[in-house]
N, C-alpha and C positions, 0 to 999 in steps of 0.2 A: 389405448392407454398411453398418455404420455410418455416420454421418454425421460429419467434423470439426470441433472447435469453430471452426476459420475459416470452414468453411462455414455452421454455425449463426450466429454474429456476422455474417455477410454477411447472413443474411435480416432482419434488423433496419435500418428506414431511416438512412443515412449522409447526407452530404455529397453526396453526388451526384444526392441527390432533388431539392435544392433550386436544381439546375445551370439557368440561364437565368431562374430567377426574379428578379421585381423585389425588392429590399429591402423588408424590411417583410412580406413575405409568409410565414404561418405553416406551418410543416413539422416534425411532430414528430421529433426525430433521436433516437432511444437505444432503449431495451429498456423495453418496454410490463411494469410491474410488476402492478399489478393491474386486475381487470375492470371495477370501477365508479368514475371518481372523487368524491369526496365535499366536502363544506363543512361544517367547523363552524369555532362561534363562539363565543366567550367573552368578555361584555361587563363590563365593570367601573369601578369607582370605589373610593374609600377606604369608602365605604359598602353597594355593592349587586353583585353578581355576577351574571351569567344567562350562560347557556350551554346551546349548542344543536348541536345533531346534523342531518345529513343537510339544511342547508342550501340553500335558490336563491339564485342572485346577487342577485335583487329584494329578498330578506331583510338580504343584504348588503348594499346600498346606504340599507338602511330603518333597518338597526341605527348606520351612522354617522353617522347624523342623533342620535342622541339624545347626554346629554353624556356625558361620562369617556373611557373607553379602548375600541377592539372588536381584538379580535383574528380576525381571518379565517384559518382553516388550508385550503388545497386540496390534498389528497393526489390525486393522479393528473392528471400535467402532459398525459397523450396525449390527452386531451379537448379537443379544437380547438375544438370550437363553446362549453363552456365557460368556456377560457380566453378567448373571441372575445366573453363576455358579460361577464366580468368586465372585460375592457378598456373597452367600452362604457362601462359602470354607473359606472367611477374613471377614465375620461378615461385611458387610459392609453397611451402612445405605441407605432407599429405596430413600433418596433424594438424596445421595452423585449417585447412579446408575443412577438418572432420568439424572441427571448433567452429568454423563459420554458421553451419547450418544445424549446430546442435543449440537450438535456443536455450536448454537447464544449465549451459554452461554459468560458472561464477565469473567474476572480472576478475582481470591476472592480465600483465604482459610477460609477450616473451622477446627476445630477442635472436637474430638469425643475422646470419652473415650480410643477408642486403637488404632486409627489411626489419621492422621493430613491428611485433600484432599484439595489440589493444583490445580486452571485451570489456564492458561494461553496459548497465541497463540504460535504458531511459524510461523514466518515468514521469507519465501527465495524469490529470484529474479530467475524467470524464464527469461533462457535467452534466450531462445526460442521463447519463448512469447512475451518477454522483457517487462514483468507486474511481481509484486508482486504474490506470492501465500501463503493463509493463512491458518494454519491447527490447530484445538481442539487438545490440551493437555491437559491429568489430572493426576499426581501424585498422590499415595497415600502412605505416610509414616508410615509404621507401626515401632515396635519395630528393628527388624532387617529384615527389606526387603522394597525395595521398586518396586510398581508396575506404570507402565507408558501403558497409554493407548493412543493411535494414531489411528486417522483416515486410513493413508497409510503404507505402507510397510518403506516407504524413511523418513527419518531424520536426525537431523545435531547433534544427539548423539556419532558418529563415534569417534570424537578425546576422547567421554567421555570410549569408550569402546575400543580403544587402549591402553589409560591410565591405564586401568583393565588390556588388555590382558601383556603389557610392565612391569607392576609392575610401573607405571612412579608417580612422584610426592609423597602423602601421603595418598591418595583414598584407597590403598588396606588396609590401618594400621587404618582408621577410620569406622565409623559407617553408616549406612543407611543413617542420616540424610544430612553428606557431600556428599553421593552419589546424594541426591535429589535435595540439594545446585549446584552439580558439574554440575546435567541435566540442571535446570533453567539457570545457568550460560552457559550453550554452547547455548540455545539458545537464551539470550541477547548476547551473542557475535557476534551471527547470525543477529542480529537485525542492526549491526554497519556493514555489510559489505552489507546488503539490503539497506541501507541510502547511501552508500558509490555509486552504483549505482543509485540510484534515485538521486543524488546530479550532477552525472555526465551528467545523461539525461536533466535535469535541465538548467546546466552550457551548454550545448548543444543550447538546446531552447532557453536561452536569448539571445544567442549571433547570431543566425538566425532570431531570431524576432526585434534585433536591426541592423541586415543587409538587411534582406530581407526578412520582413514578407509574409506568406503565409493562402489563408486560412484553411488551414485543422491543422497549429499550434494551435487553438484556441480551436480545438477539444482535441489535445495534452496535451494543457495547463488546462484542465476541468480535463483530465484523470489522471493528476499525482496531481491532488486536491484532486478526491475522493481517487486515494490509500495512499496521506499523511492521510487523514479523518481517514479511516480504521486503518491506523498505532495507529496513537492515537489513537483513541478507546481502541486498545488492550494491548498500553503501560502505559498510564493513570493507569487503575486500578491495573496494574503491582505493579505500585509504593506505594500503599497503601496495595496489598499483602504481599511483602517482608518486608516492615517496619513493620506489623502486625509478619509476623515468626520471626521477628529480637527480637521485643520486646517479647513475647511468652513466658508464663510460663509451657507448656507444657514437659515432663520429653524426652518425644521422640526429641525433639530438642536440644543437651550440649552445654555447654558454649563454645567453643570450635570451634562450627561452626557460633554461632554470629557474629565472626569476620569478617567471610565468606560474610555472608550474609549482614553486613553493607558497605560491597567494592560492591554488587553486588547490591542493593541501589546507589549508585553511579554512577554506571554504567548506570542504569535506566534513574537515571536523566539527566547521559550526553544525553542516548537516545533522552529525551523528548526538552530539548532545542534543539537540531537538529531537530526535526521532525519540533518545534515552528519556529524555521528559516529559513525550507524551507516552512514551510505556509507563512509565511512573502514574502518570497520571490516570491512566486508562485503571489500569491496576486500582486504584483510588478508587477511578469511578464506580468500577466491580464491586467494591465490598461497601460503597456507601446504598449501591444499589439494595445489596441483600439487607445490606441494615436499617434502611429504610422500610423496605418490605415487612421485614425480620419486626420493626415498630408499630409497623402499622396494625399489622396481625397483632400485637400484643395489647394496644387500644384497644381492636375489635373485640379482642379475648376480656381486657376487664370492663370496659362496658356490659359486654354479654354477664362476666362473676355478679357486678354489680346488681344486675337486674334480678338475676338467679337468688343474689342471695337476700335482696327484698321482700322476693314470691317464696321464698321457702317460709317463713311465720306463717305467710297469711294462706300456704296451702297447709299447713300441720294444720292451723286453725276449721278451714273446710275440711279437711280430712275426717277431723277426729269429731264435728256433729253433722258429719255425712255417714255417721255409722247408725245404723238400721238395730240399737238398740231399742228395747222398751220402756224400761228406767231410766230416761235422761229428763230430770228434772229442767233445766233451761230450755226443752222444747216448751214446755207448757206457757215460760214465759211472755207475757202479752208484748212488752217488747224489746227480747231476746235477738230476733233478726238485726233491729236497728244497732245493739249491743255490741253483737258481733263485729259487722262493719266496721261501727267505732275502736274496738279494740283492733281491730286489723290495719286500718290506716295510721292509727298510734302507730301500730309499729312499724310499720312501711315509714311514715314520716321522722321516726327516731333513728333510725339506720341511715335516712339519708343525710339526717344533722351530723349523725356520727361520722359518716365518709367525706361529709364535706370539713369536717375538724381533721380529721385526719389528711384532709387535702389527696384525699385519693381518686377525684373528680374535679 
């Protein structure tokens, strides 16, 4: 017997693991993506670049010592003793760790005497799938490094880490802090080309559910409700993130990148009224659906009245010299059968003059 996807989603650690534990204590929560997790590293300045693969933490800690900028990437959060090194090595607080490897976490920053920690999602458009997929990110900004932790191998960092390898823009002349700025902004920018497709699948559906509805759209129209749901959720608290870094008196954050971050604010917002308009719209589609339906059955139904109430004369009429009396004068008649007919199509034919004055047809 196959198995359901609630029962598959159950075998993946929840909330309930973590039931009686003290605070602070690390519990992987989500869906294990890949086998090995990794480190690498991309150290830089306006003048030198290195960059490393397949990283240990003590590399990590070796490389923020030297000057400019390091970026630390850790793809695969389910590595407790990992994660358990890297907290070590950057002093990093036992809730800021619990929050790393709990992927239901919401986005929120916090703030710590030597580092600033960042969650929010990212979200891309599988086209494969042609669904949404959403992945746990957490930034942690320290003095001069920043570390990004991810679920998977894959992210939509790439144009941030050509912009490093090209020298492009002003990335390599600034501080960690624009680097952490430059990460959240590629993946809001991510966020307008997953809208861009869910808009299109959208634009799809209304215009099939105002041609020619089917019922498996309705299953459609439920499915791009819950992934707009999901979208909000993790854009929502976006927006009270960034406006928190914006304002920030933290010293790990310069003036310099506020700028940054009040365009990237903005951005959010355009996010959030698209996500609100295609709720709107979704909602829309929902009840144009049923009214559609709701029409069509109403057609089916007065067609079907129509016919019914044609064949009701002309079955009174069979009825009533379909009775098996002895006295009925118009059997004897020689031609009573032809009679008949003609009186019956009379009036099949009078009812439909009638329905069609009445414009009921």
């Amino acid at each position: 017997m196959p198995t359901s996807k609630k029962s598959e989603r159950r075998k993946h650690p929840g909330y309930g693991a973590k039931a009686g534990m003290s605070p602070g204590t690390m519990v992987f929560i989500g869906e294990r993506h890949v086998e090995q997790a990794r480190i690498d590293i991309i150290q830089y300045d306006t003048a030198v670049l290195k960059e490393m693969r397949d990283a240990s933490p003590e590399q990590c800690r070796d490389c923020c010592k030297a000057p400019g900028v390091t970026w630390i990437n850790v793809s695969g959060i389910h590595n407790i003793g990992l994660i358990e090194a890297m907290g070590k090595h950057f002093d990093l607080h036992p809730l800021t760790l619990e929050d790393i490897v709990n992927t239901a976490q919401r986005p929120k920053v916090e703030e710590f005497p030597n580092y600033v920690y960042a969650v929010m999602k990212m979200i891309t458009f599988d086209e494969g799938a042609n669904r949404l997929e959403t992945e746990h990110v957490s930034l942690i900004l320290g003095d001069n490094y920043v570390i990004s932790f991810l679920e998977d191998e894959g992210d939509v960092f790439d144009p941030v880490r050509e912009r490093i390898r090209n020298a492009g823009g002003r990335i390599r002349s600034l501080k960690a802090d624009f680097l952490a700025y430059a990460l959240m902004d590629a993946a809001v920018d991510n966020y307008f080309l997953a809208l861009e497709r869910i808009g299109d699948r959208i634009e799809d559906m209304d215009d099939r559910i105002l041609g020619h509805p089917q019922p498996g759209d309705i299953r459609e129209v439920h499915r791009l409700k819950q992934e707009i749901l999901s979208f909000r959720k993790a854009v929502w608290p976006l927006r009270e993130e960034v406006g928190t870094l914006e304002k920030s008196e933290a010293d790990l954050i310069r003036k310099e990148t506020r700028v940054f971050l009040r365009d990237l604010y903005d951005h959010i917002i355009q996010v959030i009224d698209m996500v609100e308009t295609f709720r709107d719209i979704l909602g829309g589609i929902h009840d144009t659906y049923l009214s559609s339906v709701s029409n069509r059955m109403n057609e089916i139904m007065k067609v079907l009245t129509i016919i019914s109430t044609i064949f009701i004369p002309m079955t009174f009429i069979a009825g009533v010299y379909g009775m098996n009396f002895k006295h009925m004068p118009e059997l004897k008649w020689p031609f009573g059968y032809y009679l008949i007919w003609g009186v019956m199509i009379t009036v099949a034919l009078s009812l439909v003059s009638f329905f069609k004055r009445r414009k009921w047809f």
